[in-house]
PDB file as gemmi writes it, atoms N, CA and C in Angstrom:
CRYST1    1.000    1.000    1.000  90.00  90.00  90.00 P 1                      
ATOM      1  N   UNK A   1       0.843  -1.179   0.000  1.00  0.00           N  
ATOM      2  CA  UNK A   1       0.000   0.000   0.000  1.00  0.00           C  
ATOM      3  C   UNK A   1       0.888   1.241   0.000  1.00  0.00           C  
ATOM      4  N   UNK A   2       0.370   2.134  -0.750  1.00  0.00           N  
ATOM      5  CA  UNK A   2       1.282   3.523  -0.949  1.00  0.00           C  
ATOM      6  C   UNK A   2       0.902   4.375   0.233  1.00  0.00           C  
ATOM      7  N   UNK A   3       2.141   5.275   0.321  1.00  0.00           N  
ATOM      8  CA  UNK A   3       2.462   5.945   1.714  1.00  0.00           C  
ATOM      9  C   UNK A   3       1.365   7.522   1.042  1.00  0.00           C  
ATOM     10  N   UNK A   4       0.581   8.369   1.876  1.00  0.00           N  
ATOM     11  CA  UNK A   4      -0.075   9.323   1.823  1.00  0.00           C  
ATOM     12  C   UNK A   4       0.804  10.575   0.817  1.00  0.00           C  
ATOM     13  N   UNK A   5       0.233  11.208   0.090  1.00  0.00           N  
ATOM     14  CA  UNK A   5       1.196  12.539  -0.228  1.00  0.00           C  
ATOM     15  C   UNK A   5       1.558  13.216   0.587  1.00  0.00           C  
ATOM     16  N   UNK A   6       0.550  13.600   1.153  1.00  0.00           N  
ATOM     17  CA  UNK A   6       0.890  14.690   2.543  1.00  0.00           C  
ATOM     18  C   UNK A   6       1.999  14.249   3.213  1.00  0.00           C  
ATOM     19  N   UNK A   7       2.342  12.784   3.655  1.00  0.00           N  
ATOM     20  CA  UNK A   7       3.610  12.222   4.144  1.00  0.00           C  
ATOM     21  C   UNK A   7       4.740  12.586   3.136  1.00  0.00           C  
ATOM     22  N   UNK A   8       4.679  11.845   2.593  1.00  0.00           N  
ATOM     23  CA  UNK A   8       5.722  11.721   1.234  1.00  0.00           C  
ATOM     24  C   UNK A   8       6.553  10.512   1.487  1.00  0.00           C  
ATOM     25  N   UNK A   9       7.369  10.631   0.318  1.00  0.00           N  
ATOM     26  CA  UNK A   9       8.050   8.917   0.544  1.00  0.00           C  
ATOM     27  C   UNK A   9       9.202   8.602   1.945  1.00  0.00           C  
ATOM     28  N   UNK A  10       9.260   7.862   2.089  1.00  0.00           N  
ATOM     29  CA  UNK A  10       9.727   7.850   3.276  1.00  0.00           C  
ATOM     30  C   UNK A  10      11.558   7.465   2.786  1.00  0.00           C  
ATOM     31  N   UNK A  11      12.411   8.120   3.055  1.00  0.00           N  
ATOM     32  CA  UNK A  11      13.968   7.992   3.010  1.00  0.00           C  
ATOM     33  C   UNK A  11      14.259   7.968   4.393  1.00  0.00           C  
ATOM     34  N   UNK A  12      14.750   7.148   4.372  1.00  0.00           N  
ATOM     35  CA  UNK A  12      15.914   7.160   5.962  1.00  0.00           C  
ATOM     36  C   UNK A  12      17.290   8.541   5.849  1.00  0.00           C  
ATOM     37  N   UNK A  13      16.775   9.176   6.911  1.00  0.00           N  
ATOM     38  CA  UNK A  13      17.447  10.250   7.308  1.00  0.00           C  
ATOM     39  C   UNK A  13      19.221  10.069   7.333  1.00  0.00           C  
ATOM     40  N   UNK A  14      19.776   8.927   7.401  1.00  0.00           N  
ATOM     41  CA  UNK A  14      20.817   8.298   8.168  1.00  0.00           C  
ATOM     42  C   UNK A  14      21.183   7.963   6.563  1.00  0.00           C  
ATOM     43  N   UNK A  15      20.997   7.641   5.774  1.00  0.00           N  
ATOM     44  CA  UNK A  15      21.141   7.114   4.776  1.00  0.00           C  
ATOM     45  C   UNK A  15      21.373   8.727   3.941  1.00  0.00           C  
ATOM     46  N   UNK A  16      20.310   9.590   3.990  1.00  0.00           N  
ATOM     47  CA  UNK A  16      20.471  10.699   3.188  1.00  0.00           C  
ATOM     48  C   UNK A  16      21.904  11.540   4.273  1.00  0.00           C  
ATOM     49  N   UNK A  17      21.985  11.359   4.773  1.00  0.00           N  
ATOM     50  CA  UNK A  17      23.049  12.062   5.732  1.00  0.00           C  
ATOM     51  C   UNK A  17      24.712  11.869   5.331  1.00  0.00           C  
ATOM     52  N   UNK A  18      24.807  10.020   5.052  1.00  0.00           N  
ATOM     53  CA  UNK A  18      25.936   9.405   4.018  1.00  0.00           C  
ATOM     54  C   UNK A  18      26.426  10.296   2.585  1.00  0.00           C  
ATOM     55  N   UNK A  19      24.977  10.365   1.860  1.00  0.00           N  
ATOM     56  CA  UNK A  19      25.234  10.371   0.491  1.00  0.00           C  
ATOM     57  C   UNK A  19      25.020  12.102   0.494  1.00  0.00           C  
ATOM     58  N   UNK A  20      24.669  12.959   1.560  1.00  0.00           N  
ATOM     59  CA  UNK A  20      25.405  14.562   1.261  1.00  0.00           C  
ATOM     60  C   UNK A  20      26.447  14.951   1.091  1.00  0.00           C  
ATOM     61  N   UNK A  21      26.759  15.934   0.447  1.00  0.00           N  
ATOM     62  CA  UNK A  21      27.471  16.230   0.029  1.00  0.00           C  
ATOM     63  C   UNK A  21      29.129  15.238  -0.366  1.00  0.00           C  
ATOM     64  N   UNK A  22      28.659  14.577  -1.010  1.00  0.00           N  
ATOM     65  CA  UNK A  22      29.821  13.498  -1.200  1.00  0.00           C  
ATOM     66  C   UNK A  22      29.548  13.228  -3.040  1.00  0.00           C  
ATOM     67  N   UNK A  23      30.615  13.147  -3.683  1.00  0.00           N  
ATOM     68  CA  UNK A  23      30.674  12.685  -5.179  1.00  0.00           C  
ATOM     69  C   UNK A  23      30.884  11.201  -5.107  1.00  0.00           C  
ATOM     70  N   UNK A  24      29.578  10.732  -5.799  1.00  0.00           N  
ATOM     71  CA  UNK A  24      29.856   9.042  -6.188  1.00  0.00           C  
ATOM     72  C   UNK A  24      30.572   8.283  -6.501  1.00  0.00           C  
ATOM     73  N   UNK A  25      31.764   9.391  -7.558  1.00  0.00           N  
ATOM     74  CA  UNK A  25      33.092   8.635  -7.705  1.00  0.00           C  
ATOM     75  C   UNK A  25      34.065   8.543  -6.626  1.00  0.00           C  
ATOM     76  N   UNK A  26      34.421   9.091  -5.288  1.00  0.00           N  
ATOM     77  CA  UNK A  26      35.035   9.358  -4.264  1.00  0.00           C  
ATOM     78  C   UNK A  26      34.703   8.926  -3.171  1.00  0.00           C  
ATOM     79  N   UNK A  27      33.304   8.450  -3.123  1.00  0.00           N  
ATOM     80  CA  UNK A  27      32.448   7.174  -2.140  1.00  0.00           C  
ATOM     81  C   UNK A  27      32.605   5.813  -2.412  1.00  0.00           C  
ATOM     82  N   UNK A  28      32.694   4.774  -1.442  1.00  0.00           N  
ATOM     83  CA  UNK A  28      32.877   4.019  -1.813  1.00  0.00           C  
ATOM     84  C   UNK A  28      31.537   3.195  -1.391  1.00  0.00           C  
ATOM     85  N   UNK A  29      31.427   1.661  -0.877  1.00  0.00           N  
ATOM     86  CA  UNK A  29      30.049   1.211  -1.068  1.00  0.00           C  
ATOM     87  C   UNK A  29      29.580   2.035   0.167  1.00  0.00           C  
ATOM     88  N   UNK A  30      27.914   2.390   0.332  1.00  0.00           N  
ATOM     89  CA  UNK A  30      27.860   3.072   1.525  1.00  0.00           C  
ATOM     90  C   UNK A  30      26.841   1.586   1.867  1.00  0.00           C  
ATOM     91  N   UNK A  31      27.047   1.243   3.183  1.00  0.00           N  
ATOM     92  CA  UNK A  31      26.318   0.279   4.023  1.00  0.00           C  
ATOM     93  C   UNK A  31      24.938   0.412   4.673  1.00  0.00           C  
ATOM     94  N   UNK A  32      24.028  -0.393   4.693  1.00  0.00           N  
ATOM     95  CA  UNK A  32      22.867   0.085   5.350  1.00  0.00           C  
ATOM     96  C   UNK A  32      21.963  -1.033   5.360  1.00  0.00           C  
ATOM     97  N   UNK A  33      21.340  -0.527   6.451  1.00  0.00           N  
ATOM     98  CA  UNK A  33      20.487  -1.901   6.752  1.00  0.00           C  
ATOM     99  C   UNK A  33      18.568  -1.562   6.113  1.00  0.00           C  
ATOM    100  N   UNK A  34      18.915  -0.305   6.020  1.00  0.00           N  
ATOM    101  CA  UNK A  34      17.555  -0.189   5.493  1.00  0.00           C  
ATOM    102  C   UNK A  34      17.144  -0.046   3.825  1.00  0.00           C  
ATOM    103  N   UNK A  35      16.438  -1.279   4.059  1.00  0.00           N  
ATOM    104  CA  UNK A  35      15.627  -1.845   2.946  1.00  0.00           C  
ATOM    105  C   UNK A  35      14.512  -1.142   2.836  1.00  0.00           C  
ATOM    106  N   UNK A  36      13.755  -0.208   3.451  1.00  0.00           N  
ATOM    107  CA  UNK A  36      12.114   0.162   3.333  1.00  0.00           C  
ATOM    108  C   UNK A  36      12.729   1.927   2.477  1.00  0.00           C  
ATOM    109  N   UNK A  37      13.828   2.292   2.698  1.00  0.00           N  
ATOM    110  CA  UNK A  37      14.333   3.251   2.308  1.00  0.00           C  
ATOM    111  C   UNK A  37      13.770   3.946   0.837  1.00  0.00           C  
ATOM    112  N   UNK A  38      13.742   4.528  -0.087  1.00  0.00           N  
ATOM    113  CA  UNK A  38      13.286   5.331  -1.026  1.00  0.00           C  
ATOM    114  C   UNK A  38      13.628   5.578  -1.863  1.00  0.00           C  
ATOM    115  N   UNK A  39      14.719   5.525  -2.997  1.00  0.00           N  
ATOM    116  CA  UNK A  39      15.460   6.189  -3.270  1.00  0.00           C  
ATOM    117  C   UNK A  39      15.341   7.457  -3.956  1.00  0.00           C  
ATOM    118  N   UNK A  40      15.957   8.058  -4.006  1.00  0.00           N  
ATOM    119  CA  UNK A  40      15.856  10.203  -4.187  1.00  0.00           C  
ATOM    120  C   UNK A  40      16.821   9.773  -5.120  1.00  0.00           C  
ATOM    121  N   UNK A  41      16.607  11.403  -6.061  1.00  0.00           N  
ATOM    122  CA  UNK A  41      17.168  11.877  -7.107  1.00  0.00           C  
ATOM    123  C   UNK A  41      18.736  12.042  -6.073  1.00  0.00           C  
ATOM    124  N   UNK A  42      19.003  12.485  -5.237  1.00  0.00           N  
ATOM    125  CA  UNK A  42      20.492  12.541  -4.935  1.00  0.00           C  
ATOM    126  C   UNK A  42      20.887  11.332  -4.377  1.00  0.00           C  
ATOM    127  N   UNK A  43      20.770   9.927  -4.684  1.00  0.00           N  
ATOM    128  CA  UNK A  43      21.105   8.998  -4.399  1.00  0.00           C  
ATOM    129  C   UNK A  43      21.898   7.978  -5.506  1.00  0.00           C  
ATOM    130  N   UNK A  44      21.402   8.709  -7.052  1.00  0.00           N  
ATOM    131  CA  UNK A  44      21.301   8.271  -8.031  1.00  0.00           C  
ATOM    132  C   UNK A  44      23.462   8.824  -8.387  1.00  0.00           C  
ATOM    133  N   UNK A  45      23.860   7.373  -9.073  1.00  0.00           N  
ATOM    134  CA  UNK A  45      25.339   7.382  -9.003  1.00  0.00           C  
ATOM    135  C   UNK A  45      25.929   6.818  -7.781  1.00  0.00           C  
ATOM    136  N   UNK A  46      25.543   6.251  -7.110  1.00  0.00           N  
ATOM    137  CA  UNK A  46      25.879   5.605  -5.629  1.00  0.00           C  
ATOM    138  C   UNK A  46      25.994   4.182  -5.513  1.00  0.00           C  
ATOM    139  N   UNK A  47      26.758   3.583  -4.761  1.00  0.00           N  
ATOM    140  CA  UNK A  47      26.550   2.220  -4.800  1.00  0.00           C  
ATOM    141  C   UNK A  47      26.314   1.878  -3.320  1.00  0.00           C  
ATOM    142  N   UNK A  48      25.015   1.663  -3.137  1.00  0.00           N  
ATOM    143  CA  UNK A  48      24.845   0.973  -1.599  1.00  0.00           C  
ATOM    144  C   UNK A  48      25.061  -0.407  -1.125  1.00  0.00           C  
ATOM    145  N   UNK A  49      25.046  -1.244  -0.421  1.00  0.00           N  
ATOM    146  CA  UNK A  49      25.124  -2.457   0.202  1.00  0.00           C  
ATOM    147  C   UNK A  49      24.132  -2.743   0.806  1.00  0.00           C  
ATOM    148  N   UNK A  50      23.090  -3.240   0.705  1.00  0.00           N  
ATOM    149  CA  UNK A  50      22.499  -3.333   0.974  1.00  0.00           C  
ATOM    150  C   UNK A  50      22.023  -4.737   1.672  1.00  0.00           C  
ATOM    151  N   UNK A  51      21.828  -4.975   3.129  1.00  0.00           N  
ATOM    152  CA  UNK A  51      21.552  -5.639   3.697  1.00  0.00           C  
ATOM    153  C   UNK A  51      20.307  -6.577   3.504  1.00  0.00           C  
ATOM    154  N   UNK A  52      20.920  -7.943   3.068  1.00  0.00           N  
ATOM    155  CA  UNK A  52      19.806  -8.965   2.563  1.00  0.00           C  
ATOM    156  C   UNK A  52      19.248 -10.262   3.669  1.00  0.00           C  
ATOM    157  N   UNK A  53      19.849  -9.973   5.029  1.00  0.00           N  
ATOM    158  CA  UNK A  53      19.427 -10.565   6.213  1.00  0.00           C  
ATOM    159  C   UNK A  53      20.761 -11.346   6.309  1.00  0.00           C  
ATOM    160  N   UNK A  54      21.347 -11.830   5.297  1.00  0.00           N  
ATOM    161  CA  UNK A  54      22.775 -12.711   5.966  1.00  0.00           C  
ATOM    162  C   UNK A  54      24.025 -11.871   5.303  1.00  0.00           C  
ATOM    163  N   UNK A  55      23.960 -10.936   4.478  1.00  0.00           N  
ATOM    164  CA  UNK A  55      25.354 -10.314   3.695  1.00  0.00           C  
ATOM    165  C   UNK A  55      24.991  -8.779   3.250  1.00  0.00           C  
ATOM    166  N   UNK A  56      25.439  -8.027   2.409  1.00  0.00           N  
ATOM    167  CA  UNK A  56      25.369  -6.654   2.100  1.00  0.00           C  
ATOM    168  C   UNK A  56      25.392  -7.068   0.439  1.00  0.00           C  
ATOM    169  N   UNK A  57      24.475  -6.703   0.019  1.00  0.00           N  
ATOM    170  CA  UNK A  57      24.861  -7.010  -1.460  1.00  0.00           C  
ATOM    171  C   UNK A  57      24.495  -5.299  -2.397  1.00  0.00           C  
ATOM    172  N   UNK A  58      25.617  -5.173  -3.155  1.00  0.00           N  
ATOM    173  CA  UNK A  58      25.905  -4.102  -3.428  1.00  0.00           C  
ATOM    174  C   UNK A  58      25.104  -3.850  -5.152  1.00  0.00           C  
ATOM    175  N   UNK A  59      24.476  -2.657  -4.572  1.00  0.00           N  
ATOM    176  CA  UNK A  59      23.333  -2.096  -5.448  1.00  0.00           C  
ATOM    177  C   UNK A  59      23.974  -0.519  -6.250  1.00  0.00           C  
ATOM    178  N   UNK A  60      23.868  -0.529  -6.872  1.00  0.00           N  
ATOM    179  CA  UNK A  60      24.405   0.695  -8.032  1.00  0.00           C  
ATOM    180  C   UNK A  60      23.081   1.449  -8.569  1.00  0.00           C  
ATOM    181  N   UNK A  61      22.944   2.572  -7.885  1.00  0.00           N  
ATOM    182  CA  UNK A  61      21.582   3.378  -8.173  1.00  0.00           C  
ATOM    183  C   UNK A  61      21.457   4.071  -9.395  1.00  0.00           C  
ATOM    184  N   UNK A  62      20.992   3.884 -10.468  1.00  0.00           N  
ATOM    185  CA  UNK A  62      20.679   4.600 -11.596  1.00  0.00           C  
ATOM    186  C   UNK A  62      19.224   5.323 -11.486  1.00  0.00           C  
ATOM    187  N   UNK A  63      19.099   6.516 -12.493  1.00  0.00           N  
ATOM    188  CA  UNK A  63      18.211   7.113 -12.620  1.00  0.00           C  
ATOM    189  C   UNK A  63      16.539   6.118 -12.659  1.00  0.00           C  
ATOM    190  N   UNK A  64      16.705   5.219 -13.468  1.00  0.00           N  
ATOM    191  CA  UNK A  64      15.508   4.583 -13.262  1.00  0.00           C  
ATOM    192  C   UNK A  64      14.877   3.558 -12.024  1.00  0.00           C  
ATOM    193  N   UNK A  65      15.808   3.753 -11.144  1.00  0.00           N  
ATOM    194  CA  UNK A  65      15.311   3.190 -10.090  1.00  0.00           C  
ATOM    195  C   UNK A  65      14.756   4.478  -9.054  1.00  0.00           C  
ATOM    196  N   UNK A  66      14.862   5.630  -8.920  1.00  0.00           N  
ATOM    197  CA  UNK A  66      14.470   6.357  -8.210  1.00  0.00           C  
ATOM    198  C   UNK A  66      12.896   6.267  -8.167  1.00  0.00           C  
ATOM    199  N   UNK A  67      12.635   6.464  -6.545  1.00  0.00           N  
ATOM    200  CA  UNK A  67      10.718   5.939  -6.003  1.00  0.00           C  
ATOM    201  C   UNK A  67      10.643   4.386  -5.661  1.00  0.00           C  
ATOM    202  N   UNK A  68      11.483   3.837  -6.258  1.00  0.00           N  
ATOM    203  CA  UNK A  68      11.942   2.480  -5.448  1.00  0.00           C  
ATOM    204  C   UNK A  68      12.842   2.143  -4.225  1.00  0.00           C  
ATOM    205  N   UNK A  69      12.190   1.069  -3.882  1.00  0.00           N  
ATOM    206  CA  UNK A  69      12.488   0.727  -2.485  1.00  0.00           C  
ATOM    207  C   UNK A  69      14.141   0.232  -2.628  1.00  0.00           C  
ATOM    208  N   UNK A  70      15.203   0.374  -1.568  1.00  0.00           N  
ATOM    209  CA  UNK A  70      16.394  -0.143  -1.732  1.00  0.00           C  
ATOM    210  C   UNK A  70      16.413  -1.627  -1.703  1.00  0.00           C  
ATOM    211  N   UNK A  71      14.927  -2.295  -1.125  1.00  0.00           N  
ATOM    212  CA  UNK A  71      14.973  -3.938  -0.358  1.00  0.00           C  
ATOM    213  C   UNK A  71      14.410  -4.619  -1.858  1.00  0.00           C  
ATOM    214  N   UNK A  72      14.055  -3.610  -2.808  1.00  0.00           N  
ATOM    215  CA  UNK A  72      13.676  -4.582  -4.165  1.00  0.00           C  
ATOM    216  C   UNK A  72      15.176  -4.714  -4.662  1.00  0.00           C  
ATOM    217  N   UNK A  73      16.068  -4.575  -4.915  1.00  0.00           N  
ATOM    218  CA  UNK A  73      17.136  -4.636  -5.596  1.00  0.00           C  
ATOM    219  C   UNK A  73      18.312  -5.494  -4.890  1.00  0.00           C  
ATOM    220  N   UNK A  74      18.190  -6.039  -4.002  1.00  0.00           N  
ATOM    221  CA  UNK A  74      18.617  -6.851  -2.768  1.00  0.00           C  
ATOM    222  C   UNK A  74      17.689  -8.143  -2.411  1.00  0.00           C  
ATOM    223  N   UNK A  75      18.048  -8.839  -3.534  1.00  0.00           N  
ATOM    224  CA  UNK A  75      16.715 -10.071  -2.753  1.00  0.00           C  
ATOM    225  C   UNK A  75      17.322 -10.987  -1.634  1.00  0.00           C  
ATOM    226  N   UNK A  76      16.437 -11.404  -0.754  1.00  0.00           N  
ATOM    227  CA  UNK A  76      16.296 -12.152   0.313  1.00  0.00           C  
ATOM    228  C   UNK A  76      16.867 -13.682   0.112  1.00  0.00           C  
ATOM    229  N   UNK A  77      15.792 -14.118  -0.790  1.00  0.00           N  
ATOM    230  CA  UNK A  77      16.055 -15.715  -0.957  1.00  0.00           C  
ATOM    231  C   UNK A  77      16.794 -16.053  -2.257  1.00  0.00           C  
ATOM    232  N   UNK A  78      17.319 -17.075  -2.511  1.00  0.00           N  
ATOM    233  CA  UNK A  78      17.874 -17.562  -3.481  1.00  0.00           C  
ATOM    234  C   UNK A  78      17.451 -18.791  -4.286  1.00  0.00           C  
ATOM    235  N   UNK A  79      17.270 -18.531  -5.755  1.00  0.00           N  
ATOM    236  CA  UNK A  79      16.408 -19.477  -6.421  1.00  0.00           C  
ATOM    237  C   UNK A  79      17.542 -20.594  -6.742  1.00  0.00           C  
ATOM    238  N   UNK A  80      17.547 -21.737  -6.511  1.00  0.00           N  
ATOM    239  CA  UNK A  80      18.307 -22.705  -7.388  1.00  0.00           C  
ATOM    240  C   UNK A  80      18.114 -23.138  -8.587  1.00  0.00           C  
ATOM    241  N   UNK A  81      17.123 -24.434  -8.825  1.00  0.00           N  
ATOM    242  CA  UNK A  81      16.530 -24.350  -9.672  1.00  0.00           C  
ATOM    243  C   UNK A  81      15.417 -25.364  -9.353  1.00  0.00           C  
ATOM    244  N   UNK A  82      14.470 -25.683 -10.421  1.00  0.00           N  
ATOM    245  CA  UNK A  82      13.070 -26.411 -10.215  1.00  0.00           C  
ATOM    246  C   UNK A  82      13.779 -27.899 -10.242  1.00  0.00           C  
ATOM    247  N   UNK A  83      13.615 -29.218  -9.322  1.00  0.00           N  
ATOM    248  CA  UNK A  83      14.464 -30.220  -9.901  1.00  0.00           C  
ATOM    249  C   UNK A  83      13.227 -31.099 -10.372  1.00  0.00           C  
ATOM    250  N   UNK A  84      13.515 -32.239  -9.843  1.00  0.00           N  
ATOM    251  CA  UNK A  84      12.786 -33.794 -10.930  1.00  0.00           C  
ATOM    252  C   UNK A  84      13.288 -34.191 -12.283  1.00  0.00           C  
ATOM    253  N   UNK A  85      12.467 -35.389 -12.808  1.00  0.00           N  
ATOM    254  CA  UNK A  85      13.082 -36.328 -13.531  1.00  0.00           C  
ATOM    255  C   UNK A  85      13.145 -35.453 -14.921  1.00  0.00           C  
ATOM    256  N   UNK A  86      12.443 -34.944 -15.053  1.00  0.00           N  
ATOM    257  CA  UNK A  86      12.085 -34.572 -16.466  1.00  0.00           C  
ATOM    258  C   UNK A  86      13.562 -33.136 -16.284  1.00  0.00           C  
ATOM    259  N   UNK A  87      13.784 -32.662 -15.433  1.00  0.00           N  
ATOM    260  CA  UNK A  87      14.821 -31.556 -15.371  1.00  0.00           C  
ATOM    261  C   UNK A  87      15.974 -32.065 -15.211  1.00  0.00           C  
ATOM    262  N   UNK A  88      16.152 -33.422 -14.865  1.00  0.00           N  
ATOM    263  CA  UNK A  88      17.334 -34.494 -14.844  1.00  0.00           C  
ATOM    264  C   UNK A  88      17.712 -34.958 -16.885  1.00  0.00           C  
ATOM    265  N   UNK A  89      17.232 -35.304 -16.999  1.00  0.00           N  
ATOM    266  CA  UNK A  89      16.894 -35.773 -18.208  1.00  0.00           C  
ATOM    267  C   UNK A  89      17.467 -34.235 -19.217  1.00  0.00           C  
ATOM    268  N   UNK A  90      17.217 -33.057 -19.435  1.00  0.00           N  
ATOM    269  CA  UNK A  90      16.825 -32.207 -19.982  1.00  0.00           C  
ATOM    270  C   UNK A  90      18.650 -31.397 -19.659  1.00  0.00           C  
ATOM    271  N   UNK A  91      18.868 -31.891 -18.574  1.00  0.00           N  
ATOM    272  CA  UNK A  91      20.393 -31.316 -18.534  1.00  0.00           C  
ATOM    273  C   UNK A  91      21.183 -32.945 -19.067  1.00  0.00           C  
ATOM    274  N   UNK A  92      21.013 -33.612 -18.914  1.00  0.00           N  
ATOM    275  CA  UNK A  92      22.008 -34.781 -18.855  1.00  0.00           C  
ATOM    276  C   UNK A  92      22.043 -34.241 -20.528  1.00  0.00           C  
ATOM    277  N   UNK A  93      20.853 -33.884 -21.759  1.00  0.00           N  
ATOM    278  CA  UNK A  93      20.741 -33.983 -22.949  1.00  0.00           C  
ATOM    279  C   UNK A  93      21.421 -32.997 -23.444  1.00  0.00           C  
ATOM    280  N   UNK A  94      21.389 -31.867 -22.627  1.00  0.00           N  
ATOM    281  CA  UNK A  94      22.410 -30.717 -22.722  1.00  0.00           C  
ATOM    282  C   UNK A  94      23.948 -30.746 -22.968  1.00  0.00           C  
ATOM    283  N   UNK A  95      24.385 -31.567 -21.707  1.00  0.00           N  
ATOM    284  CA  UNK A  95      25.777 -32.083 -21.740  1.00  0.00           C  
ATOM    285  C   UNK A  95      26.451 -32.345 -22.898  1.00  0.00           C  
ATOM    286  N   UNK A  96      25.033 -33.871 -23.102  1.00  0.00           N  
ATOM    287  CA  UNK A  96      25.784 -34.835 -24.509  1.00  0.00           C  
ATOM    288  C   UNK A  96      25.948 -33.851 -25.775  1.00  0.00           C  
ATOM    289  N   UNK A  97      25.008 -32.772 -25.907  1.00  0.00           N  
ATOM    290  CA  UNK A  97      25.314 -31.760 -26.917  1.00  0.00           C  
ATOM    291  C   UNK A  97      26.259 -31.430 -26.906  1.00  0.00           C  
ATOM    292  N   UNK A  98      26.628 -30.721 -25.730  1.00  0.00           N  
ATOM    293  CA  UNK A  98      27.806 -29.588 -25.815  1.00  0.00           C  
ATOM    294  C   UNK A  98      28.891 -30.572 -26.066  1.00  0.00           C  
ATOM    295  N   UNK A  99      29.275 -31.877 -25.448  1.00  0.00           N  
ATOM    296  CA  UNK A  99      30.441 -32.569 -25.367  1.00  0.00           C  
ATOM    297  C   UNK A  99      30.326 -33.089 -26.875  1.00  0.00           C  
ATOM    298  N   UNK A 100      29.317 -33.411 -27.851  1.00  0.00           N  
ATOM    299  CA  UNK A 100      29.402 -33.644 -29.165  1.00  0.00           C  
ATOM    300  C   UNK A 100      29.931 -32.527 -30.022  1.00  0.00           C  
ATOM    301  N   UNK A 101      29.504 -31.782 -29.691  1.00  0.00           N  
ATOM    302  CA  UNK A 101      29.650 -30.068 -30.510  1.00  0.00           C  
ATOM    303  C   UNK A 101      31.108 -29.911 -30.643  1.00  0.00           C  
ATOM    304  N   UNK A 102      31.785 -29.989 -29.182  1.00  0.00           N  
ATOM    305  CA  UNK A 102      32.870 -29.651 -28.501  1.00  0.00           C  
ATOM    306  C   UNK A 102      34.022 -31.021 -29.450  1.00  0.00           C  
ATOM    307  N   UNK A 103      33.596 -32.417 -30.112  1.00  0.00           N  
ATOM    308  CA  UNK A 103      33.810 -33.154 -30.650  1.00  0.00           C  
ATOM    309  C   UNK A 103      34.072 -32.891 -31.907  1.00  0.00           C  
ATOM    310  N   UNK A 104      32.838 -32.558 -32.328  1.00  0.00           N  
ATOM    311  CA  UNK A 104      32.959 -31.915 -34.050  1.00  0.00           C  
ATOM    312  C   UNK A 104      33.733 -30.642 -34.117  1.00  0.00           C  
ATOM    313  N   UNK A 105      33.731 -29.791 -33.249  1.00  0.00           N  
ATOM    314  CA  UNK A 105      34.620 -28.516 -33.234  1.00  0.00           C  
ATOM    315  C   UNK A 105      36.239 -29.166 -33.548  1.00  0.00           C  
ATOM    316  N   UNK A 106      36.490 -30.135 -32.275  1.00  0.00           N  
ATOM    317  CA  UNK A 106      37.964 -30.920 -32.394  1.00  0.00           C  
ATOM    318  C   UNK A 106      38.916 -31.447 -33.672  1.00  0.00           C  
ATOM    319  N   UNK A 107      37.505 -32.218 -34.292  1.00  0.00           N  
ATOM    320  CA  UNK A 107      37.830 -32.950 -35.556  1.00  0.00           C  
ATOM    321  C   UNK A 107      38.035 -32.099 -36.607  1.00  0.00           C  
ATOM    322  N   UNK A 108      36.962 -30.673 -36.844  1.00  0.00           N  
ATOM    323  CA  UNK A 108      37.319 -29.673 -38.130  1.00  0.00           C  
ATOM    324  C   UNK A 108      38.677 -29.412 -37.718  1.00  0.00           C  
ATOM    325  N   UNK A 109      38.816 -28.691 -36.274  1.00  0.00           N  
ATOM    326  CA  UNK A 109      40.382 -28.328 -36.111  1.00  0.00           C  
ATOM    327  C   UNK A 109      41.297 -29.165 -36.597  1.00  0.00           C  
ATOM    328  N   UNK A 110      41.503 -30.570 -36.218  1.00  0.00           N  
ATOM    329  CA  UNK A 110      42.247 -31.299 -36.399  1.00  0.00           C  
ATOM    330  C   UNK A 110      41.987 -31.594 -38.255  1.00  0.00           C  
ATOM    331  N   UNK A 111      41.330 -31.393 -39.151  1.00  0.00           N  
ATOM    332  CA  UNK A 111      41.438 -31.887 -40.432  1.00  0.00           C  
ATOM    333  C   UNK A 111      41.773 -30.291 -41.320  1.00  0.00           C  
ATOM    334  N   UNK A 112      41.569 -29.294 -40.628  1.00  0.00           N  
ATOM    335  CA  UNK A 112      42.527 -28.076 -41.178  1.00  0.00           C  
ATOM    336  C   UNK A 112      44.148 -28.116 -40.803  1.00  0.00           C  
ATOM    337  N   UNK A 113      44.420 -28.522 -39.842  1.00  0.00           N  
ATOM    338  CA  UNK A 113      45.936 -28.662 -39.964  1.00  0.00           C  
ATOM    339  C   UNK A 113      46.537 -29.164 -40.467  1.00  0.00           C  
ATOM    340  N   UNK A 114      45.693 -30.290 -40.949  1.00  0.00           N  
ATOM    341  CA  UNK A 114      46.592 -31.445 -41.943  1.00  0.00           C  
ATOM    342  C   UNK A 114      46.727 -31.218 -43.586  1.00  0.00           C  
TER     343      UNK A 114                                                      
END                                                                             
């Protein structure tokens, strides 16, 4: 749910306090734990760290992320992948490609040198 106008977006004070008066090229990552944060037009050129519950993972603010939250660009969980038989099958078929490919690549090499 969106925050009131009359409020306005909500930036962490502590965070805008870092990125005053400082040039983006001469900053280095700035650290922070807040994810609900905002990002502002003077945030934009910055690289934050942003705290993902176990590490800081470092976010590079461009113009089109401004009005977004710092905790979208920092995800939480980590996808592996979907498994079962049919996703077993579907890489094993992958392999035999590449290692055939990687075969026929061998053999042209080897019949141009000769």
């Amino acid at each position: 749910m969106s925050r009131s106008v009359k409020k306005g977006p909500y930036v962490d004070p502590r965070v805008i306090k870092k990125v005053e008066g400082k040039k983006p090229q001469e900053t280095g990552v700035i650290k922070t734990w807040s994810r609900a944060c905002v990002i502002a037009p003077e945030m934009v050129g910055f690289t934050f760290g942003v705290h993902n519950g176990r590490d800081h993972i470092e976010v590079f603010v461009t113009e089109d992320m401004v009005g977004h939250r710092l905790g979208e660009f920092s995800l939480t969980r980590k996808f592996i992948k979907h498994g079962g038989k049919m996703q077993k099958d579907l890489e094993a078929k992958k392999k035999e490609d590449e290692i055939s490919a990687a075969k026929s690549a061998k053999a042209t090499a080897d019949t141009k040198k000769k």
